[in-house]
C-alpha positions in Angstrom: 24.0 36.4 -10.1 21.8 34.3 -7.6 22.5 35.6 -3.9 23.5 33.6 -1.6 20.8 33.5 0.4 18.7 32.7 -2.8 20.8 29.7 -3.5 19.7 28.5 -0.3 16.3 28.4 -0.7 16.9 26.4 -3.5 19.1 24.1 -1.5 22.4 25.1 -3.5 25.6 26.5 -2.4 28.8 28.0 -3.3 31.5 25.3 -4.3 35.2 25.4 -4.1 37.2 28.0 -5.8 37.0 27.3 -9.2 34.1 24.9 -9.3 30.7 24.8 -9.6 27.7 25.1 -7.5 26.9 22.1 -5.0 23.5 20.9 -4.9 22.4 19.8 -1.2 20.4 16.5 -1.7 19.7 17.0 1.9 18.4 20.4 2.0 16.4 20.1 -1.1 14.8 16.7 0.8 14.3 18.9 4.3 12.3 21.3 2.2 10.2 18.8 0.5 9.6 16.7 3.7 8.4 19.6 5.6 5.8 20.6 2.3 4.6 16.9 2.7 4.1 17.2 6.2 2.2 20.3 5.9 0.3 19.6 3.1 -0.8 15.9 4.7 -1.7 18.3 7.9 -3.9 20.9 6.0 -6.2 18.0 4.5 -6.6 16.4 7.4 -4.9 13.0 6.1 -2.8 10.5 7.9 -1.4 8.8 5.0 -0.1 5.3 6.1 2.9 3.8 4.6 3.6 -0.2 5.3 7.1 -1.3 4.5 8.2 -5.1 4.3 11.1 -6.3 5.0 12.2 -10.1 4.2 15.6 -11.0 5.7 17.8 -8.8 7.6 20.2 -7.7 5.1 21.8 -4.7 7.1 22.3 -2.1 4.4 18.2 -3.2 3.9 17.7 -2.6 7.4 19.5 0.7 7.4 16.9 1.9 4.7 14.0 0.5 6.1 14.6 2.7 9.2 15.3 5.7 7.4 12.4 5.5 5.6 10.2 5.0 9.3 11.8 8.1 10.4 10.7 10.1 7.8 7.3 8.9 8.0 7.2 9.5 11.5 8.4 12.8 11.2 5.5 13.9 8.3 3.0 12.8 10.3 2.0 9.8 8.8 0.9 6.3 9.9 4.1 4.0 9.7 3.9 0.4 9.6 6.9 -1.9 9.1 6.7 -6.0 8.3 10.2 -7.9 9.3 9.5 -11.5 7.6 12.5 -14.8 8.3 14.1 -14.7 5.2 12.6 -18.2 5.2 9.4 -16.6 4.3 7.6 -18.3 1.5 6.4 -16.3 -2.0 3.0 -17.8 -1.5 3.4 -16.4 2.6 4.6 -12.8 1.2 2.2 -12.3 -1.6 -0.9 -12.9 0.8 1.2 -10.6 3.2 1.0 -8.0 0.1 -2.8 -8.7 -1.1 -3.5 -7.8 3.0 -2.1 -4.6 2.9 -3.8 -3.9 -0.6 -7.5 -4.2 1.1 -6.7 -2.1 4.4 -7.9 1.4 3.8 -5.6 2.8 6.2 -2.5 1.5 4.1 -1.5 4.2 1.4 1.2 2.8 -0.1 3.4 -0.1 0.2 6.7 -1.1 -0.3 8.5 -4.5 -0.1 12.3 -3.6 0.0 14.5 -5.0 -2.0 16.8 -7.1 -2.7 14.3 -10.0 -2.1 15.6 -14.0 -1.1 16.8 -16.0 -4.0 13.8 -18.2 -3.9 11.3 -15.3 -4.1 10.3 -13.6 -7.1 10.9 -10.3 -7.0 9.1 -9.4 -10.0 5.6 -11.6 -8.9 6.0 -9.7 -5.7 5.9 -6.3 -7.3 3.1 -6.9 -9.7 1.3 -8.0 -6.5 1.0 -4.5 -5.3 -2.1 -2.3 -6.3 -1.1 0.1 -8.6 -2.7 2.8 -6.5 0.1 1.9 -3.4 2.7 1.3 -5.6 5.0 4.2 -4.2 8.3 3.2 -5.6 6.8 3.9 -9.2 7.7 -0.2 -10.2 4.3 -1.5 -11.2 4.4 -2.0 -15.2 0.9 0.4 -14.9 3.1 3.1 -13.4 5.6 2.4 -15.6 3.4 2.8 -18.9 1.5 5.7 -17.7 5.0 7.8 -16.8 5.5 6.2 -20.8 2.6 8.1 -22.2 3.5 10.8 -20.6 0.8 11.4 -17.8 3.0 11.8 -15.0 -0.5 13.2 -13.1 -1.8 9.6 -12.8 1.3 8.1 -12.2 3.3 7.2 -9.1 6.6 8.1 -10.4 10.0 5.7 -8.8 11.6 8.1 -6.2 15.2 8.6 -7.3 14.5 10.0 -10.8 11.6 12.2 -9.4 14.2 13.3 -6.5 16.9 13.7 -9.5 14.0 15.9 -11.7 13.4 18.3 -8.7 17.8 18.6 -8.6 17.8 19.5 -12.0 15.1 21.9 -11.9 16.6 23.6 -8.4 20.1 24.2 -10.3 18.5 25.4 -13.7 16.4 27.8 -11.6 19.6 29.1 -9.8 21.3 29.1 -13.2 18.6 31.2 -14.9 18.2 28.4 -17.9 15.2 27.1 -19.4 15.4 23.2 -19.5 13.3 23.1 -22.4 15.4 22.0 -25.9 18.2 21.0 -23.8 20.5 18.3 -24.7 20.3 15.4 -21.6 22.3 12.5 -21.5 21.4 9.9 -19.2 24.1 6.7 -18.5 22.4 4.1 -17.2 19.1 2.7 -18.8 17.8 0.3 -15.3 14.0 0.3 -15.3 14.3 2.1 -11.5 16.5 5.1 -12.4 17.7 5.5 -16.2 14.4 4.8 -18.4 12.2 6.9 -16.0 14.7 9.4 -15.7 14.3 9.5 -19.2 11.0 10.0 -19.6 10.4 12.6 -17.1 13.3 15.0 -18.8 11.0 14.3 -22.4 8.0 15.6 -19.5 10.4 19.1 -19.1 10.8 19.2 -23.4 14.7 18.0 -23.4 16.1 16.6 -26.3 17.1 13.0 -24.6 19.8 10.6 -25.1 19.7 7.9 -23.4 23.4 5.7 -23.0 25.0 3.1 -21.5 28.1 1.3 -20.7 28.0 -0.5 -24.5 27.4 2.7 -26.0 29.6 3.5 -28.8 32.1 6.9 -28.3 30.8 7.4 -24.4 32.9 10.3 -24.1 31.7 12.0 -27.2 27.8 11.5 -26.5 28.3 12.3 -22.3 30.9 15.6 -23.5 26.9 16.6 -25.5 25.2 16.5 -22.5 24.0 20.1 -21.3 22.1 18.1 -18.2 24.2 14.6 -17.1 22.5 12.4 -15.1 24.7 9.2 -14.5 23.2 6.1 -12.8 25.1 3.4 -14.0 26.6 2.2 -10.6 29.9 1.8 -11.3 32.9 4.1 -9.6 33.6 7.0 -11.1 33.2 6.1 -14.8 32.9 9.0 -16.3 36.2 11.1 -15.9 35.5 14.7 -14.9 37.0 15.8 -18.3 34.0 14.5 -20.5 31.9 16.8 -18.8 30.4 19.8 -21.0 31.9 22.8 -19.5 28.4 24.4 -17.5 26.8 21.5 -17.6 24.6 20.3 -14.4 25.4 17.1 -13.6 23.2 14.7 -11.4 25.2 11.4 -9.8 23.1 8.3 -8.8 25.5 6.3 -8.5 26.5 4.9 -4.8 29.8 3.2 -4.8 32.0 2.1 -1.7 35.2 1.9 -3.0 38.6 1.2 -0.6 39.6 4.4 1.4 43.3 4.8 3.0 44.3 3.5 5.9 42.6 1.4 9.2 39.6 1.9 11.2 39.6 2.0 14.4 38.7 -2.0 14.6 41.5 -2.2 12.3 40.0 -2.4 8.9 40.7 -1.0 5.6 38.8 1.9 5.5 36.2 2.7 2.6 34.5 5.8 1.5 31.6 6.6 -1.3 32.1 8.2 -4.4 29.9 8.0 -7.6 29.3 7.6 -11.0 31.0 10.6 -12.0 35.4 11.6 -11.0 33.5 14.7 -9.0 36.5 16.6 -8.0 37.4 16.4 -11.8 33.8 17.5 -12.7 32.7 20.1 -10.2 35.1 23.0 -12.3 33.8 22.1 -15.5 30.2 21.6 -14.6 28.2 24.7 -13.3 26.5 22.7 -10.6 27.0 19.3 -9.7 25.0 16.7 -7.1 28.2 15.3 -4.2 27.9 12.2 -3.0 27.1 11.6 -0.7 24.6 13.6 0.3 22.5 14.4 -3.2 20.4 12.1 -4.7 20.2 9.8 -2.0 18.1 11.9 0.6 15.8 12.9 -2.1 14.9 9.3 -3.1 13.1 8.9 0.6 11.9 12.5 0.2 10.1 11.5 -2.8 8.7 8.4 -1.4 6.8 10.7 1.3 5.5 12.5 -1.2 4.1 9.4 -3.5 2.7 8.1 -0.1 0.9 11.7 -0.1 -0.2 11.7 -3.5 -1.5 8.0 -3.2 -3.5 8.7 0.1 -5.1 12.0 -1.9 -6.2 10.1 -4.5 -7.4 7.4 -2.2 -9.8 10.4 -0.4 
């Protein structure tokens, strides 16, 4: 039985009585913010990191900040572009082909969701593969494909989901490889490289989605669950494989009970996945919040890292 002391190294801890252990999105991103930081500090490399931002969508806003912090506070070179969300696609892709040619930009990322008029897709492609550090560039994409997740720049929140996984199965004492995966959800950002990178560990994968046939059957398979299908609790807790280590993407805000103090209906966050339900069947299980969702800008240090090492 892991101590626990041991469990939190691995940023896990005990659950309630009679569930499941709870892996801490936020330790697990502490830990791997502090080995970016001191990796980028033994090489002698500032890595710099621009981030546009078109519009002023506040939940973008929100993220945008979060993710200068945490630059910031690895060390790196932060650099953030606010653009009118009047902002042309012609003024924005020369914006983009800019940060491409300075040297002292590692990686870039244009936060989404972009203005209607924009397309979000040109935009993307527009990004060097090399500072492509949210893993969306079709040559990322079709190198993490092939299997050579050395060259590429993998998207954040599965990479963040692969090290949650491979933090609980360590506590667990189980060898991912031959396991049976399910993942719900098959979005280019989360489900198909999600899926891929479990193939990486030797899982047998499954990949399924709100039109798949028998849902409960295939999800009640699933000896590693990752759900990312963004909708509110869709799986009930009671398809869940009893032991199973289940890894929620989704971010839902649902209505809560009650007024704030402005005297509005209150909401709170679940997930993908009924948790209270799940966490005593599963034998460790991601809340939300505060799982995946620290790890995705954990992981977007740490492309930023690998981009500027590669760049050297």
């Amino acid at each position: 039985m892991t101590s626990p002391s041991d469990l939190a190294a691995l940023g896990l801890r005990e659950g309630a009585p009679g569930c499941g252990l709870v892996i801490d999105g936020k330790l697990v991103s502490q830990s791997v913010l502090a080995e970016v930081a001191q990796k980028a500090a033994s090489l002698g490399l500032r890595p710099g990191l621009a981030v546009v931002l078109v519009g002023e969508d506040p939940a973008s806003q929100v993220y945008v900040k979060s993710k200068g912090k945490a630059a910031e506070s690895c060390g790196f070179h932060s650099v953030q572009h606010t653009l009118p969300v009047t902002t042309s696609q012609a003024d924005l892709i020369a914006l983009v082909e800019a940060l491409n040619a300075d040297p002292a930009i590692n990686g870039i990322l244009v936060q989404l969701p972009l203005p209607k008029h924009i397309d979000s897709t040109l935009v993307l492609e527009t990004i060097s593969p090399a500072k492509d550090v949210d893993g969306f560039h079709p040559v990322n994409a079709g190198l993490l494909a092939i299997g050579d997740t050395t060259r590429a720049l993998v998207p954040c929140t599965p990479a963040g989901s692969l090290i949650l996984v491979e933090r609980a199965a360590k506590a667990l004492g189980i060898d991912l490889a031959g396991r049976e995966a399910v993942v719900v959800g098959r979005s280019n950002i989360v489900g198909k490289p999600m899926a891929q990178l479990l193939l990486s560990r030797s899982c047998t994968v499954t990949i399924a989605h709100s039109r798949t046939h028998d849902l409960k059957e295939v999800v009640g398979r699933a000896e590693i669950l990752v759900a990312a299908v963004g909708r509110p609790e869709m799986i009930p807790g009671d398809w869940v494989r009893k032991g199973a280590i289940v890894i929620d993407v989704g971010i839902n805000r649902v209505s809560g009970e009650g007024l704030d103090s402005q005297g509005r209906p209150k909401t709170r966050l679940v997930g993908d996945v009924a948790y209270a339900e799940a966490a005593t069947r599963a034998a460790a299980i991601t809340p939300v919040p505060g799982g995946v969702g620290p790890m995705t800008i954990a992981m977007l240090m740490s492309n930023t890292l690998a981009a500027a090492i590669r760049a050297r």
